[in-house]
VODREN-100391 format. One record per residue (C-alpha): residue number from 0; residue in three letters; chain; x, y, z. Coordinates in nm, 3 decimals, padded with zeros to 5 digits. Each point is the difference from the previous one (the first is absolute). Layout:
N
   pos   code   unit         u         v         w
   NUM    ALA      A         X         Y         Z
...
% end
This chain:
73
   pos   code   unit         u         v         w
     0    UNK      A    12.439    09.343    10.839
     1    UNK      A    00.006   -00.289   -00.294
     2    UNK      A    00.272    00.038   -00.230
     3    UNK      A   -00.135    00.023   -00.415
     4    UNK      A    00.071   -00.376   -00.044
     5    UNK      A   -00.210   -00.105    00.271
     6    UNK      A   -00.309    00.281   -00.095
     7    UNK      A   -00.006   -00.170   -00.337
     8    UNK      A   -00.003   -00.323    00.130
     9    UNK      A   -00.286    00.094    00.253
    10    UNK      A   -00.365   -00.082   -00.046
    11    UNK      A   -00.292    00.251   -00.049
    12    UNK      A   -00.117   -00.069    00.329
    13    UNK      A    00.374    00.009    00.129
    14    UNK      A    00.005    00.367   -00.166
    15    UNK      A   -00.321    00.139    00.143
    16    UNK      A    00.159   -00.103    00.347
    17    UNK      A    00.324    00.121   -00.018
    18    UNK      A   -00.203    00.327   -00.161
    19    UNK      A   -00.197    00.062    00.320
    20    UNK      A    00.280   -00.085    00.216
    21    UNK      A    00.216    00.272   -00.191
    22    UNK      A   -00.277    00.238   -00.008
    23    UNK      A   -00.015   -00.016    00.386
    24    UNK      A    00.320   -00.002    00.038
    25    UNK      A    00.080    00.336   -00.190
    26    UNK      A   -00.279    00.179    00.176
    27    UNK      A    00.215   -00.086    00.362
    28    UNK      A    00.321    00.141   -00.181
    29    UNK      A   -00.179    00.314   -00.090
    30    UNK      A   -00.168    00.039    00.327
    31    UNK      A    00.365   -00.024    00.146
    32    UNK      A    00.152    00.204   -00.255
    33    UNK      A   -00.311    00.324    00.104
    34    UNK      A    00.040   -00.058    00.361
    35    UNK      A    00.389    00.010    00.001
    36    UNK      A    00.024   -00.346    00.141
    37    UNK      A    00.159   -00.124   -00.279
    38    UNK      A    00.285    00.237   -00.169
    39    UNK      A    00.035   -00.208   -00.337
    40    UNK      A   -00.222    00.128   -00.198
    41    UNK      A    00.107   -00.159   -00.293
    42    UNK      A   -00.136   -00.312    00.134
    43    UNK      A   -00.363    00.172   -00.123
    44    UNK      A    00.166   -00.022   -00.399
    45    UNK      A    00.142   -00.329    00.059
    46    UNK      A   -00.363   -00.132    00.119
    47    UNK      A   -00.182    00.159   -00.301
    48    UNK      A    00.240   -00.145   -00.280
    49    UNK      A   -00.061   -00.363    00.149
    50    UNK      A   -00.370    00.089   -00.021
    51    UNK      A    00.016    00.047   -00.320
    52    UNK      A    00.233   -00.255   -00.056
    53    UNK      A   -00.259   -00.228    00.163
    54    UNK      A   -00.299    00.182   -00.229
    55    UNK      A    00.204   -00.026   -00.306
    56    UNK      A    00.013   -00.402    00.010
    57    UNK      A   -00.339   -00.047    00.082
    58    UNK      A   -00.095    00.218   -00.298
    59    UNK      A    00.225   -00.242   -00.202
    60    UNK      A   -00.175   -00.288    00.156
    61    UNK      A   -00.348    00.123   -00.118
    62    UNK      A    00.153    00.057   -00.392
    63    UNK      A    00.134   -00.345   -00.024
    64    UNK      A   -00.318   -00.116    00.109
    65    UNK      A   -00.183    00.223   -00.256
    66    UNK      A    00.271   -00.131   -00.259
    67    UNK      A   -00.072   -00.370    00.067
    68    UNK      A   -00.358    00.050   -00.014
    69    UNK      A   -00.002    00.173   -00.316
    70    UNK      A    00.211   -00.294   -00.158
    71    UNK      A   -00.238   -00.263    00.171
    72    UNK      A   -00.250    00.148   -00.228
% end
């Protein structure tokens, strides 16, 4: 997991990555957590806030775009 700093200073394509890569790796946590192979289930939370996390800052990524193409014109 990439600390804020480093998410910010990540590329789109960097984001979309680590996105997937998240994505698949909270589906194997919550696989574990249903078949009692895995007893921390707050693993499944931790997973799903640095989804978001992940979401949020490419969502930010997209306005500053939108804001820099609105001043361009």
């Amino acid at each position: 997991m990439l600390s804020i700093q480093e998410l910010r200073s990540s590329t789109r394509k960097e984001l979309l990555n680590e996105l997937e890569a998240a994505q698949m790796e909270m589906q194997k946590v919550r696989i574990g957590v249903k078949t009692k192979s895995s007893k921390d289930s707050s693993l499944v939370i931790k997973r799903r806030k640095y989804v978001a996390r992940i979401k949020t800052m490419l969502k930010e990524l997209e306005l500053e775009e939108m804001v820099n193409k609105a001043v361009e014109v």
